[in-house]
PQR file with spaces between the fields and no chain letter, atoms N, CA, C, O and H, PARSE charges and radii, in Angstrom:
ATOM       1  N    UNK     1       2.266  -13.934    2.633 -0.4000 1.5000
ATOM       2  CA   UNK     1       1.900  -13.863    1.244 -0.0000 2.0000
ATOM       3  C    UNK     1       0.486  -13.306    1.139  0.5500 1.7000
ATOM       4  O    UNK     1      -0.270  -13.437    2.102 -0.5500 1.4000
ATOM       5  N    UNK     2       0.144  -12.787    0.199 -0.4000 1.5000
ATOM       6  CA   UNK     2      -1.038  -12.049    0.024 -0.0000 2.0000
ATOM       7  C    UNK     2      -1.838  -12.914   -1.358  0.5500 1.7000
ATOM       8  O    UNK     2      -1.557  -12.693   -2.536 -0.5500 1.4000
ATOM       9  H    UNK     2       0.758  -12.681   -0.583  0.4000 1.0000
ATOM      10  N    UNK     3      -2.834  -13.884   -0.900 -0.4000 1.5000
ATOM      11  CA   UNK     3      -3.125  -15.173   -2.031 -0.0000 2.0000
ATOM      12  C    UNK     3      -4.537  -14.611   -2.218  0.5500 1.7000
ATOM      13  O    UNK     3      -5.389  -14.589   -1.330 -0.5500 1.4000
ATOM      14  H    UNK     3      -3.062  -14.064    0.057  0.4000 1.0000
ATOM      15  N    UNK     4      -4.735  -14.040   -3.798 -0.4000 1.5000
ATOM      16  CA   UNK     4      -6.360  -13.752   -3.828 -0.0000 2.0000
ATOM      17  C    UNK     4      -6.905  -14.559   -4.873  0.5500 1.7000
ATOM      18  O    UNK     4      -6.131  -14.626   -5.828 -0.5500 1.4000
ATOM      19  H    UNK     4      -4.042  -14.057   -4.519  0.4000 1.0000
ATOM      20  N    UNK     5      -8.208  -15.337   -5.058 -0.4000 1.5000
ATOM      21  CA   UNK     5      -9.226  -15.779   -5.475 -0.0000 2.0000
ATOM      22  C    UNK     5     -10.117  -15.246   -6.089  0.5500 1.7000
ATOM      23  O    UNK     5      -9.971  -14.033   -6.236 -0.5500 1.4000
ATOM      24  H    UNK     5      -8.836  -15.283   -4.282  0.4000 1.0000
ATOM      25  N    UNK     6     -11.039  -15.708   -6.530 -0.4000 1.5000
ATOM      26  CA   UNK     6     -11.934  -14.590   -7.395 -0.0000 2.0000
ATOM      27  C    UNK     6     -12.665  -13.942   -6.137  0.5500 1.7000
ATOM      28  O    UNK     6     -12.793  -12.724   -6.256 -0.5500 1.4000
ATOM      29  H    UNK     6     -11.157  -16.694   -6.410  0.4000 1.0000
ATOM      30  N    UNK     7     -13.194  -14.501   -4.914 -0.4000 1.5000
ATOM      31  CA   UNK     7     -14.008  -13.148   -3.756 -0.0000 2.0000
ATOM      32  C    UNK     7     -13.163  -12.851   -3.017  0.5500 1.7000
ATOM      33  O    UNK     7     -13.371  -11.741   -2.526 -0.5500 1.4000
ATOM      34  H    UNK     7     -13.091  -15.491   -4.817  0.4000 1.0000
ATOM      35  N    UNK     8     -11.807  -13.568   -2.510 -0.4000 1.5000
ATOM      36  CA   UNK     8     -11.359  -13.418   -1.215 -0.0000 2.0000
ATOM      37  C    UNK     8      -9.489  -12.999   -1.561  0.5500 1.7000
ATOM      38  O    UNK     8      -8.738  -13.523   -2.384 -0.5500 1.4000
ATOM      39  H    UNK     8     -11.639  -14.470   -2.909  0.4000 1.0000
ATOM      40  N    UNK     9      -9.277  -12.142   -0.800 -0.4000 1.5000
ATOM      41  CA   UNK     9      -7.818  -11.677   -0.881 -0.0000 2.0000
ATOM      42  C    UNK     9      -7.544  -11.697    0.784  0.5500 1.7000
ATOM      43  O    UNK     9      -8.187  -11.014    1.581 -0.5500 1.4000
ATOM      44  H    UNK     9      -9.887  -11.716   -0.132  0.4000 1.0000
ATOM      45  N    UNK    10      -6.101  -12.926    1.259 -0.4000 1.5000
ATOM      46  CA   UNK    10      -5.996  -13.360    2.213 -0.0000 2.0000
ATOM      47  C    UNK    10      -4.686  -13.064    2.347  0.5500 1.7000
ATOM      48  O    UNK    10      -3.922  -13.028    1.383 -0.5500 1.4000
ATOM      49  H    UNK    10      -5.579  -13.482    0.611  0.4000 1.0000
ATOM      50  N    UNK    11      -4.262  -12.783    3.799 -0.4000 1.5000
ATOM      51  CA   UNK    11      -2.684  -12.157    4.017 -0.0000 2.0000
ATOM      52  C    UNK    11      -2.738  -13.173    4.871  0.5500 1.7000
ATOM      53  O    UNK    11      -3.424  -13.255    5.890 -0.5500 1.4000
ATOM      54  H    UNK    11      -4.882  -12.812    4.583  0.4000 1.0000
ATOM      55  N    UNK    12      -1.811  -14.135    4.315 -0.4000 1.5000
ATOM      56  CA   UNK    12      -1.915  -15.405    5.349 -0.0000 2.0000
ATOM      57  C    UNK    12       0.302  -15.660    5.298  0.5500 1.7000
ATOM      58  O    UNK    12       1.118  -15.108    4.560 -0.5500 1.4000
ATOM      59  H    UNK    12      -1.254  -14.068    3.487  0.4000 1.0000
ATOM      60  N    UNK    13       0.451  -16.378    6.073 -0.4000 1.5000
ATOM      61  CA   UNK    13       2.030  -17.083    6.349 -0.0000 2.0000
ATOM      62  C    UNK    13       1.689  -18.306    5.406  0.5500 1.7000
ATOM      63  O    UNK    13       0.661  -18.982    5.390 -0.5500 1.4000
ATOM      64  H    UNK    13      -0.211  -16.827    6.672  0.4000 1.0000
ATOM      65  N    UNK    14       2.764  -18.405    4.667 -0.4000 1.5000
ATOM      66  CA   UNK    14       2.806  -19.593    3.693 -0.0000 2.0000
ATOM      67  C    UNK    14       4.475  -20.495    3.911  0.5500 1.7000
ATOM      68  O    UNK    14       5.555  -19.904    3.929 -0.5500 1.4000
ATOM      69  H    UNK    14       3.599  -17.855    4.681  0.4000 1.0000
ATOM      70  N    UNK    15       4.369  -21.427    4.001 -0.4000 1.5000
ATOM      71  CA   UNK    15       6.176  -22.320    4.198 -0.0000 2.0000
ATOM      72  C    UNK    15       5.930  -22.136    2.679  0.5500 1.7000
ATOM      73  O    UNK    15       4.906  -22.195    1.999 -0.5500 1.4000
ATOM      74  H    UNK    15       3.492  -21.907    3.987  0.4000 1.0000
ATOM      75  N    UNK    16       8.052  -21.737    2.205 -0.4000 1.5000
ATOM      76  CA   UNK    16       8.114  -21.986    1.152 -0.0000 2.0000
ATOM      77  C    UNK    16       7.895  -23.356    0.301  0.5500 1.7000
ATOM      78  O    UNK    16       7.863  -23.334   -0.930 -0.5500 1.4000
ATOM      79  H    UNK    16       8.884  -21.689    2.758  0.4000 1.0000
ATOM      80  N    UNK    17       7.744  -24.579    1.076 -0.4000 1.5000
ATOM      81  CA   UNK    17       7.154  -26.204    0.338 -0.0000 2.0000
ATOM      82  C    UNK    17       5.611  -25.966   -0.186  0.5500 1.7000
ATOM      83  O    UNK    17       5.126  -26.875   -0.861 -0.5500 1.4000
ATOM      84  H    UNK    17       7.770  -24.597    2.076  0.4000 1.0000
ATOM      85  N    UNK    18       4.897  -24.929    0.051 -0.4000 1.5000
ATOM      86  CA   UNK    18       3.705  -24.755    0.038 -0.0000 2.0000
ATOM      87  C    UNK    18       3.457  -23.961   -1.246  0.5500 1.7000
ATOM      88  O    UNK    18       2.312  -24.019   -1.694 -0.5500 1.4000
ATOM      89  H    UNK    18       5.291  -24.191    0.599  0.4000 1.0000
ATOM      90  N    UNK    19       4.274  -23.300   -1.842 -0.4000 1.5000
ATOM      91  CA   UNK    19       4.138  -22.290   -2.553 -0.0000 2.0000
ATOM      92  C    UNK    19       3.827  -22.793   -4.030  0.5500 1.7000
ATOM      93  O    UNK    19       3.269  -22.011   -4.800 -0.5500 1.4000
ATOM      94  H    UNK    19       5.204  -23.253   -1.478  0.4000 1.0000
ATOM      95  N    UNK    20       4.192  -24.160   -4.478 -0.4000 1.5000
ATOM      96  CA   UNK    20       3.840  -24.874   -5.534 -0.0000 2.0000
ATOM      97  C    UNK    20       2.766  -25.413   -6.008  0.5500 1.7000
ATOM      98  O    UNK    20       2.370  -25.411   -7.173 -0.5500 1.4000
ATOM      99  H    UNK    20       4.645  -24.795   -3.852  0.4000 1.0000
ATOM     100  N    UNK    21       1.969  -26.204   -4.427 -0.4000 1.5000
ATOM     101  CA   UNK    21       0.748  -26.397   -4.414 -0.0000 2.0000
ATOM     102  C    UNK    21      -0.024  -25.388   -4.089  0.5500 1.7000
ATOM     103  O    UNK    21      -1.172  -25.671   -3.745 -0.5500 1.4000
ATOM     104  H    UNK    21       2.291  -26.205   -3.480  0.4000 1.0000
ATOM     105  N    UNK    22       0.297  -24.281   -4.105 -0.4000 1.5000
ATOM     106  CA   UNK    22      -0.973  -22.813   -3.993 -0.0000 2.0000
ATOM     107  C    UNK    22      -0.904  -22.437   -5.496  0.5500 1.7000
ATOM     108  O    UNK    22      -1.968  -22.077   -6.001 -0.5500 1.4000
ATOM     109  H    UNK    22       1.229  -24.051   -4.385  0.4000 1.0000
ATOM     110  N    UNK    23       0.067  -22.467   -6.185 -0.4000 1.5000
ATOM     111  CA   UNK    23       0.557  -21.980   -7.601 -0.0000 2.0000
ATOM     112  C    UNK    23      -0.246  -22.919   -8.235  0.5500 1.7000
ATOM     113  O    UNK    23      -0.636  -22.508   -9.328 -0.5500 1.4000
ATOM     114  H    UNK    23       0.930  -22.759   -5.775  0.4000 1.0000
ATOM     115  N    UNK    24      -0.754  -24.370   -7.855 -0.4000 1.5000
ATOM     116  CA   UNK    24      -1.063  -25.254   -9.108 -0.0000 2.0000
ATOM     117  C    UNK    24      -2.927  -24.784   -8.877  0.5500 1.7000
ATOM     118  O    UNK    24      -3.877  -24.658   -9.650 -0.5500 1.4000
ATOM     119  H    UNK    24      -0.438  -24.704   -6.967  0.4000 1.0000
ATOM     120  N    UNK    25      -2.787  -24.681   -7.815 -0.4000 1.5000
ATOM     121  CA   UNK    25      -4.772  -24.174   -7.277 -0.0000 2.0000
ATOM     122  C    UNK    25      -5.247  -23.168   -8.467  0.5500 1.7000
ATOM     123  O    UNK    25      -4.791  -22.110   -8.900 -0.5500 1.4000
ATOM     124  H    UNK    25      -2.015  -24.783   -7.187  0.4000 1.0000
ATOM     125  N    UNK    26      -6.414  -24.007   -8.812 -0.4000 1.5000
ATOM     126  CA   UNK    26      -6.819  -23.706   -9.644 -0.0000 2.0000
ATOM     127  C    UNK    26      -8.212  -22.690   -9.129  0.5500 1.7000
ATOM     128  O    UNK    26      -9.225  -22.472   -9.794 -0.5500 1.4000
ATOM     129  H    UNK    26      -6.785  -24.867   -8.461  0.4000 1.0000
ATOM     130  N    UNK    27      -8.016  -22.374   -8.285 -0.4000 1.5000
ATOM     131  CA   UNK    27      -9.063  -21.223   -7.455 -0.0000 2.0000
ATOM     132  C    UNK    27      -7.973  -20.226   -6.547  0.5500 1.7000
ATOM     133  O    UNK    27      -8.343  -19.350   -5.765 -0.5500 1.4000
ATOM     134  H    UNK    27      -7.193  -22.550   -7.745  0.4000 1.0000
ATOM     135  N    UNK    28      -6.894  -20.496   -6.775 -0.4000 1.5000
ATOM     136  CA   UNK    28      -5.962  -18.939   -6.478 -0.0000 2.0000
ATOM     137  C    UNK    28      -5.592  -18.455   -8.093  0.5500 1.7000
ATOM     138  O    UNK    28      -4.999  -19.125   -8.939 -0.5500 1.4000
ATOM     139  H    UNK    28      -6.593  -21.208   -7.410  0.4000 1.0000
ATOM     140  N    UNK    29      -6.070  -17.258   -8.207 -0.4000 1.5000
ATOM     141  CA   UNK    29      -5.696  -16.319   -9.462 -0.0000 2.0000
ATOM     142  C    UNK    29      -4.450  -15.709   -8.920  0.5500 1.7000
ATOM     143  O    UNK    29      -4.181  -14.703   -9.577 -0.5500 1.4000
ATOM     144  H    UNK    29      -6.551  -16.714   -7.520  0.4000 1.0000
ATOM     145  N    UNK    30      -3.691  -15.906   -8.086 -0.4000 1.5000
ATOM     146  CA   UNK    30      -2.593  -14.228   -7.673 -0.0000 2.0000
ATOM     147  C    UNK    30      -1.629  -14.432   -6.671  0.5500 1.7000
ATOM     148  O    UNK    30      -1.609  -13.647   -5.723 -0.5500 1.4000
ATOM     149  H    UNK    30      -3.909  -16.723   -7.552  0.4000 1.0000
ATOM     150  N    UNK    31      -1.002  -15.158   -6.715 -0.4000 1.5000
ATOM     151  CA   UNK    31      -0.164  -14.821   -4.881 -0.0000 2.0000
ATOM     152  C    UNK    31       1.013  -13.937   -5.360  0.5500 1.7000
ATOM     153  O    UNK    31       1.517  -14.155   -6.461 -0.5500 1.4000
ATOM     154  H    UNK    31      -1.018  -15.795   -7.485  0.4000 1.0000
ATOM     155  N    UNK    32       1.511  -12.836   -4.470 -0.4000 1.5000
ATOM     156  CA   UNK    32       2.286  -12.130   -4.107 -0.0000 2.0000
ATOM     157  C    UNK    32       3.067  -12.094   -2.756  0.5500 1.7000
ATOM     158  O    UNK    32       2.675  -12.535   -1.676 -0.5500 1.4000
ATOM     159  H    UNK    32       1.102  -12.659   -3.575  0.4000 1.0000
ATOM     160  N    UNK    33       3.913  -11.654   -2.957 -0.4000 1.5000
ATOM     161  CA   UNK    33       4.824  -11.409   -1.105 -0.0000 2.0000
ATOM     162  C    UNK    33       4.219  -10.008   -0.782  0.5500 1.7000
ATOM     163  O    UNK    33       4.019   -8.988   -1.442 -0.5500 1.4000
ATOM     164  H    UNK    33       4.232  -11.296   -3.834  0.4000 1.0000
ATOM     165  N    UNK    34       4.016  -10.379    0.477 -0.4000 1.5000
ATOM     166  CA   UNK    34       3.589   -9.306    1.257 -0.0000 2.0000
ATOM     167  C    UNK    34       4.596   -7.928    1.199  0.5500 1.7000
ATOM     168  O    UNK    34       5.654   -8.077    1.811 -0.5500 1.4000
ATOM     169  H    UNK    34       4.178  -11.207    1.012  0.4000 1.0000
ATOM     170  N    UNK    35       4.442   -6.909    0.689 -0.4000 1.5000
ATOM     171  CA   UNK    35       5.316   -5.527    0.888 -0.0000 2.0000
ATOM     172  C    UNK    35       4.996   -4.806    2.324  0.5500 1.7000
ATOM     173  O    UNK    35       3.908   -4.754    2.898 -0.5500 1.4000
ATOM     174  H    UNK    35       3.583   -6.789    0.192  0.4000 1.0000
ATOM     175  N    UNK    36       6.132   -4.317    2.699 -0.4000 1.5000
ATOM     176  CA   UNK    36       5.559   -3.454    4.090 -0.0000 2.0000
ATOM     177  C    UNK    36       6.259   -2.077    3.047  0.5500 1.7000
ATOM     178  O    UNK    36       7.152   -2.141    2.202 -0.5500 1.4000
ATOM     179  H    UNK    36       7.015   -4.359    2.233  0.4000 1.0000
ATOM     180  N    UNK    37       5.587   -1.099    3.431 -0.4000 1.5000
ATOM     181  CA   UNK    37       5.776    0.397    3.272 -0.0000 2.0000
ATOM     182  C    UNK    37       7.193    0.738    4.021  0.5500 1.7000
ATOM     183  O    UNK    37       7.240    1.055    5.210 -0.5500 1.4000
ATOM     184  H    UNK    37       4.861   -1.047    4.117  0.4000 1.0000
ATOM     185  N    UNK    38       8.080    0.656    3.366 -0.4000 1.5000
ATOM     186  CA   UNK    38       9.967    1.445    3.665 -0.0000 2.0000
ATOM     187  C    UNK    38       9.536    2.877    4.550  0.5500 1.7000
ATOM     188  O    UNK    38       8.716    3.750    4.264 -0.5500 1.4000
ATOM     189  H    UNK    38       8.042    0.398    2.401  0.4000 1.0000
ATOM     190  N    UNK    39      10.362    2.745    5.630 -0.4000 1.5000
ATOM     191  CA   UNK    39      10.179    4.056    6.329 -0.0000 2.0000
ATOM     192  C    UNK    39      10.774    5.004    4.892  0.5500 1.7000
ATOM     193  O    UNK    39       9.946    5.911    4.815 -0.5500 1.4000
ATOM     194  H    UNK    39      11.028    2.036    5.862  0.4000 1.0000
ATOM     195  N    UNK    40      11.321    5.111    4.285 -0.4000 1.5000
ATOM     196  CA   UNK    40      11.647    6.212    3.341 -0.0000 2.0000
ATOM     197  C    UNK    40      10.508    6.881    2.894  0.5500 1.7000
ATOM     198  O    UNK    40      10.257    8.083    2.989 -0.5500 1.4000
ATOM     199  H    UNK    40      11.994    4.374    4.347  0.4000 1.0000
ATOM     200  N    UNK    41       9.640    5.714    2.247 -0.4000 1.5000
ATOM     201  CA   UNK    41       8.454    5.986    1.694 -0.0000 2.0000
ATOM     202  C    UNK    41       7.445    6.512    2.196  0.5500 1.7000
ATOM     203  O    UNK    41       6.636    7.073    1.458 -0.5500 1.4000
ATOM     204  H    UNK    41       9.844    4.738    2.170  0.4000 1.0000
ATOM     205  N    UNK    42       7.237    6.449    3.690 -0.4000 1.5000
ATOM     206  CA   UNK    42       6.373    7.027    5.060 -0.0000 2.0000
ATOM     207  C    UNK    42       7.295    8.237    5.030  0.5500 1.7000
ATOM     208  O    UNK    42       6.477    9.157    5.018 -0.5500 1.4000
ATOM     209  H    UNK    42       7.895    5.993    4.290  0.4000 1.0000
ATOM     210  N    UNK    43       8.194    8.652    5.016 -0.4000 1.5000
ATOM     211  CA   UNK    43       8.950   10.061    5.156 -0.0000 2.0000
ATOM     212  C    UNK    43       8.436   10.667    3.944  0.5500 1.7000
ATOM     213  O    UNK    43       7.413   11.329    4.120 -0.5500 1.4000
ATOM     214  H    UNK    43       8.858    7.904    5.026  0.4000 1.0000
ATOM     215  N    UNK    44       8.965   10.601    2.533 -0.4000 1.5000
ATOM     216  CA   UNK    44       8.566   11.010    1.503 -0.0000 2.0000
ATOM     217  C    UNK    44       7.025   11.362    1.567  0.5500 1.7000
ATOM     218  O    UNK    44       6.855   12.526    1.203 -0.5500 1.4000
ATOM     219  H    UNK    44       9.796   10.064    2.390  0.4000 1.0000
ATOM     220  N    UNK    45       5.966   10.788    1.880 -0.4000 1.5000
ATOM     221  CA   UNK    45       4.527   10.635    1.955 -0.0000 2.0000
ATOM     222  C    UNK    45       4.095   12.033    3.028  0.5500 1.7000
ATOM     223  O    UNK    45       3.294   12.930    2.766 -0.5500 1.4000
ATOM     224  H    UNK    45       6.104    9.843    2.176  0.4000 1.0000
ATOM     225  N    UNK    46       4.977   11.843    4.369 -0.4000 1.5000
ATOM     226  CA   UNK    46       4.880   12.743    5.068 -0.0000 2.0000
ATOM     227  C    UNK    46       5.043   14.319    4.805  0.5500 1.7000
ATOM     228  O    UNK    46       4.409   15.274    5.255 -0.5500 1.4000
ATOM     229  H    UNK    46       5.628   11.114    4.581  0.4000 1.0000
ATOM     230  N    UNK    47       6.325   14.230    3.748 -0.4000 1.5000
ATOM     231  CA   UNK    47       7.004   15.786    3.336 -0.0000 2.0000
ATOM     232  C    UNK    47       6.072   16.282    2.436  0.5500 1.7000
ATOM     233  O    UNK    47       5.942   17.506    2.461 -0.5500 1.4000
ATOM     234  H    UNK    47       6.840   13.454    3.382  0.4000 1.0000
ATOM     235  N    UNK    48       5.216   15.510    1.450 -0.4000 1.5000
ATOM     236  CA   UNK    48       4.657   16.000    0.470 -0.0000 2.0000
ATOM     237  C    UNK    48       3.150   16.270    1.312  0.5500 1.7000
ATOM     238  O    UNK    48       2.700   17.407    1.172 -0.5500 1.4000
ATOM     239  H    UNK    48       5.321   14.515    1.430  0.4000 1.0000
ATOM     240  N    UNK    49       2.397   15.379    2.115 -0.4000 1.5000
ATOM     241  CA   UNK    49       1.815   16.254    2.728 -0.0000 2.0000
ATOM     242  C    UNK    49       2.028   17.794    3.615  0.5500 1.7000
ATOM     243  O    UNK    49       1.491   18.900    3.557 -0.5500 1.4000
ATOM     244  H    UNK    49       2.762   14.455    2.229  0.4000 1.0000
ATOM     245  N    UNK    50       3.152   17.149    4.468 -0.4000 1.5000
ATOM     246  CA   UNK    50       3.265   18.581    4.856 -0.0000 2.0000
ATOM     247  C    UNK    50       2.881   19.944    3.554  0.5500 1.7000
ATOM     248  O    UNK    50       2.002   20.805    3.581 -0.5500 1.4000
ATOM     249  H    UNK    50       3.588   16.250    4.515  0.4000 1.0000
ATOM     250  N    UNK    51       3.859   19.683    2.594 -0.4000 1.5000
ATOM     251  CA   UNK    51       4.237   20.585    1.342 -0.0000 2.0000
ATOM     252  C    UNK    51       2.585   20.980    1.141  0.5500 1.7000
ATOM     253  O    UNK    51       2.238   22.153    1.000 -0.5500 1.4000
ATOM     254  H    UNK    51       4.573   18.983    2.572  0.4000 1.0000
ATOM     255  N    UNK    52       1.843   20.114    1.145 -0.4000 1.5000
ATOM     256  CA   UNK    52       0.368   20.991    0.695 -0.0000 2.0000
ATOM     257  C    UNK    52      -0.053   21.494    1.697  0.5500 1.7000
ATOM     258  O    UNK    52      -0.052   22.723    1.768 -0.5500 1.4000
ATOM     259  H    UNK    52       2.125   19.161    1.259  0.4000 1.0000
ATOM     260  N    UNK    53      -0.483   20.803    2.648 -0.4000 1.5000
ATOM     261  CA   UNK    53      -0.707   21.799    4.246 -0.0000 2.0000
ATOM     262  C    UNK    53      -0.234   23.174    4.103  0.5500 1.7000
ATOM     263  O    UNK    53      -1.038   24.101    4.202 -0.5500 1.4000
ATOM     264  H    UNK    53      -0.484   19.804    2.590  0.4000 1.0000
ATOM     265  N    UNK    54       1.163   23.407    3.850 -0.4000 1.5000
ATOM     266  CA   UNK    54       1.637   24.581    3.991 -0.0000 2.0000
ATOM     267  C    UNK    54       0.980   25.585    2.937  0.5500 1.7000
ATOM     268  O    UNK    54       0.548   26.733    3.037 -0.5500 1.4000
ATOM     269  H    UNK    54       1.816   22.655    3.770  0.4000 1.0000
ATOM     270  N    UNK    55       1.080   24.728    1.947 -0.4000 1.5000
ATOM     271  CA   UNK    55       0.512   25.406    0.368 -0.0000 2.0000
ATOM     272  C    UNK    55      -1.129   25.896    0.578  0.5500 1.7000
ATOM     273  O    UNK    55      -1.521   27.004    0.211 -0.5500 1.4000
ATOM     274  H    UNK    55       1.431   23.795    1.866  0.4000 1.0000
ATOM     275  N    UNK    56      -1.743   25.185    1.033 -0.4000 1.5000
ATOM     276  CA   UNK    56      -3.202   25.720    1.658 -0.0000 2.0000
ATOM     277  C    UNK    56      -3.295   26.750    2.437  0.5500 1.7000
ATOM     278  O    UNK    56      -3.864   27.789    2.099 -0.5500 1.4000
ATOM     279  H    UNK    56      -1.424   24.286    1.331  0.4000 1.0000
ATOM     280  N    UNK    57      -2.552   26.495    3.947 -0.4000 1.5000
ATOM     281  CA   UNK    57      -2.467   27.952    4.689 -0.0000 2.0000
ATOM     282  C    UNK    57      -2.022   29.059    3.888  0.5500 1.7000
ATOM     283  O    UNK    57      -2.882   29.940    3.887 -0.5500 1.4000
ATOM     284  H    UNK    57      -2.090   25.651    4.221  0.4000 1.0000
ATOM     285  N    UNK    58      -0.250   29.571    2.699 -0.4000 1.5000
ATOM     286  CA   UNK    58      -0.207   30.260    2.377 -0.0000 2.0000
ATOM     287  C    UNK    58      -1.430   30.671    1.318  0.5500 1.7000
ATOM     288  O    UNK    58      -1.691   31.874    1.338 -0.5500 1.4000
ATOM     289  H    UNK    58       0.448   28.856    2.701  0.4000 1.0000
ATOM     290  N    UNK    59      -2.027   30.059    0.620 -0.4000 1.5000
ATOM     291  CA   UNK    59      -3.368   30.392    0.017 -0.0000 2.0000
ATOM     292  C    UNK    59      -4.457   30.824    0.589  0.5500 1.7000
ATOM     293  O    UNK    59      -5.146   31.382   -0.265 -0.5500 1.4000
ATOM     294  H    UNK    59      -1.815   29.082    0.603  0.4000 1.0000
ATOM     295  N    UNK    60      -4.997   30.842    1.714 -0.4000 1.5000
ATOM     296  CA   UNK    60      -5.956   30.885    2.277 -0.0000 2.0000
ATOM     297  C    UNK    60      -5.531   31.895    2.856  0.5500 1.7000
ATOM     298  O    UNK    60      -6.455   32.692    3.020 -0.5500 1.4000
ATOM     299  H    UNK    60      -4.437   30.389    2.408  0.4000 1.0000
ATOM     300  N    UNK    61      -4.132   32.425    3.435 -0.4000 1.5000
ATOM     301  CA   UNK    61      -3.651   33.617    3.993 -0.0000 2.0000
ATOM     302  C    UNK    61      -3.856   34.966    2.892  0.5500 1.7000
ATOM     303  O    UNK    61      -4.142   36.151    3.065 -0.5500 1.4000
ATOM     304  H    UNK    61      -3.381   31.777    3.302  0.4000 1.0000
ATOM     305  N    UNK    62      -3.577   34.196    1.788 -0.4000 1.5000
ATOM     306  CA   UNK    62      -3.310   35.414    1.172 -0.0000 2.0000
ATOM     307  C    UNK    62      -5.099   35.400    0.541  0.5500 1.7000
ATOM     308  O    UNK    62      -5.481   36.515    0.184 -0.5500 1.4000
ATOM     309  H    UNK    62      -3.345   33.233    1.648  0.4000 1.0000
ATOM     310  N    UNK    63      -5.678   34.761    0.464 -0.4000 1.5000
ATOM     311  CA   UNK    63      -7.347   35.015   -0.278 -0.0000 2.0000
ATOM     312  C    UNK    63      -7.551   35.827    0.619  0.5500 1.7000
ATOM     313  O    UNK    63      -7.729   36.964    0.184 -0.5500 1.4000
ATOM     314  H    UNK    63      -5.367   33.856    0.754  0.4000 1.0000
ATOM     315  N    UNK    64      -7.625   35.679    2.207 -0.4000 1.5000
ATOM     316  CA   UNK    64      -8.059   36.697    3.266 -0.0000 2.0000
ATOM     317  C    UNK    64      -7.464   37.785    2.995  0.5500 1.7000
ATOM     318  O    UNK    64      -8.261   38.723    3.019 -0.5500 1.4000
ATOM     319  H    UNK    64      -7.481   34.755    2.560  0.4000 1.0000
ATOM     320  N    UNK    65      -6.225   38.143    2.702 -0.4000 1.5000
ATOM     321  CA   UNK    65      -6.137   39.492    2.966 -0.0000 2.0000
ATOM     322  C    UNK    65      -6.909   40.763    1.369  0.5500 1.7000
ATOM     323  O    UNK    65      -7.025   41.988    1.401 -0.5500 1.4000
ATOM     324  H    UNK    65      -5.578   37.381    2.682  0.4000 1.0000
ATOM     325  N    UNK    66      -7.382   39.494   -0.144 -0.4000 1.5000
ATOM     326  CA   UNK    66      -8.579   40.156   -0.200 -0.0000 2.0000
ATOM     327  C    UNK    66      -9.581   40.869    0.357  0.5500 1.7000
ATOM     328  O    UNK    66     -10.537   41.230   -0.329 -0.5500 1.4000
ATOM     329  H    UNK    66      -7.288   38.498   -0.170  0.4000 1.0000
């Protein structure tokens, strides 16, 4: 779970019996479940970089032959 406070944001393991008494804490503003990044989303991320990489070289190819 990812439990933040007004200074501190902590990626800590929580038992679900625990999750009530972190909810009633009156010095946690936020808990969330931890997300991991979907390999889809690391693919997608990857293609669209590539896509500008490429988009730069053909630009820079063609300014040179100015």
């Amino acid at each position: 779970m990812i439990i933040e406070t007004d200074n501190t944001t902590e990626d800590k393991f929580v038992d679900i019996d625990d999750l009530l008494d972190l909810a009633n804490n009156d010095t946690i503003k936020n808990i969330r479940a931890y997300r991991k990044i979907l390999n889809k989303e690391l693919i997608i991320i990857g293609l669209i970089a590539l896509a500008v990489i490429v988009m730069v070289l053909i630009i820079l190819k063609f300014l040179k032959r100015k």
